[in-house]
N, C-alpha and C positions, 0 to 999 in steps of 0.2 A: 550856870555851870561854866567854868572859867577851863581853857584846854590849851596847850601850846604842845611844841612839838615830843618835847619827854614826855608827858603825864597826860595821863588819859583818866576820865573820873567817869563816876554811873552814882546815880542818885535810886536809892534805895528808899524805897515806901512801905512799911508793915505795917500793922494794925495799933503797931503802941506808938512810935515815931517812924520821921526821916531823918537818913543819915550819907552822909556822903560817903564815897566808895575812892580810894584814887591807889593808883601804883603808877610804878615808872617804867617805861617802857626800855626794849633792850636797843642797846649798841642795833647801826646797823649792821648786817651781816650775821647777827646772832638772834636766835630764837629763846620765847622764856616760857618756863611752864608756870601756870599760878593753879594753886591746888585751894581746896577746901575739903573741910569732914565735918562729921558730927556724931554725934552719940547718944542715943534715947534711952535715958534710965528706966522708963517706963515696960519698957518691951527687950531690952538689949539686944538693941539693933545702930546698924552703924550705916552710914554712907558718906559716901566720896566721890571725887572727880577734879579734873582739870581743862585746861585748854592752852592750846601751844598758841605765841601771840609775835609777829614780826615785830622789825621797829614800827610798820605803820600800824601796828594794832590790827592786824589781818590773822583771822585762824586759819591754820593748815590742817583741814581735814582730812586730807590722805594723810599727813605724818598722826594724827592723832589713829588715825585706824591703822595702824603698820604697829603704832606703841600698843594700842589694845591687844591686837591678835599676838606678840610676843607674848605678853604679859600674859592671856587667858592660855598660851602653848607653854609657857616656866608653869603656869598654877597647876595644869594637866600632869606635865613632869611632876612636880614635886609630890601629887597625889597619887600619883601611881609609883613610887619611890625607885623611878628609874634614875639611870645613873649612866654616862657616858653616852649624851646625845649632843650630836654637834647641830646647834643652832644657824639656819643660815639661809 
């Protein structure tokens, strides 16, 4: 696996092949999110996630749980069909 300072790769192993994984890392000073999903026709069922990634390819788990608990406090709001809550 070949690495320099934009690109970072991960080598992927499953049961049928491998395959190489690579994205480009952000500017410095800036943070990236890289997401994935999927979707089971079988069961319809769904999953997701992400992770926030510096330029050195460092995760930020406190900013990752700051975006979680927004997110699970908007899902709460929108189920209970409130309406004029300042976020903060």
């Amino acid at each position: 696996m070949r690495r320099n300072s934009k690109e970072s790769a991960v080598f992927v192993n499953d049961s049928k092949q491998g395959y190489l994984i690579s994205w480009l890392l952000p500017l410095p000073g800036q943070v990236k999110l890289n997401t994935d999903g999927c979707f089971y026709d079988f069961n319809n069922k769904f999953g997701f996630g992400g992770v926030f990634r510096d330029s050195k390819a460092s995760s930020n788990c406190s900013l990752e749980a700051e975006i979680l608990a927004i997110y699970r406090g908007l899902t709460i709001i929108l189920k209970q069909g409130m309406n004029n809550v300042k976020v903060g």
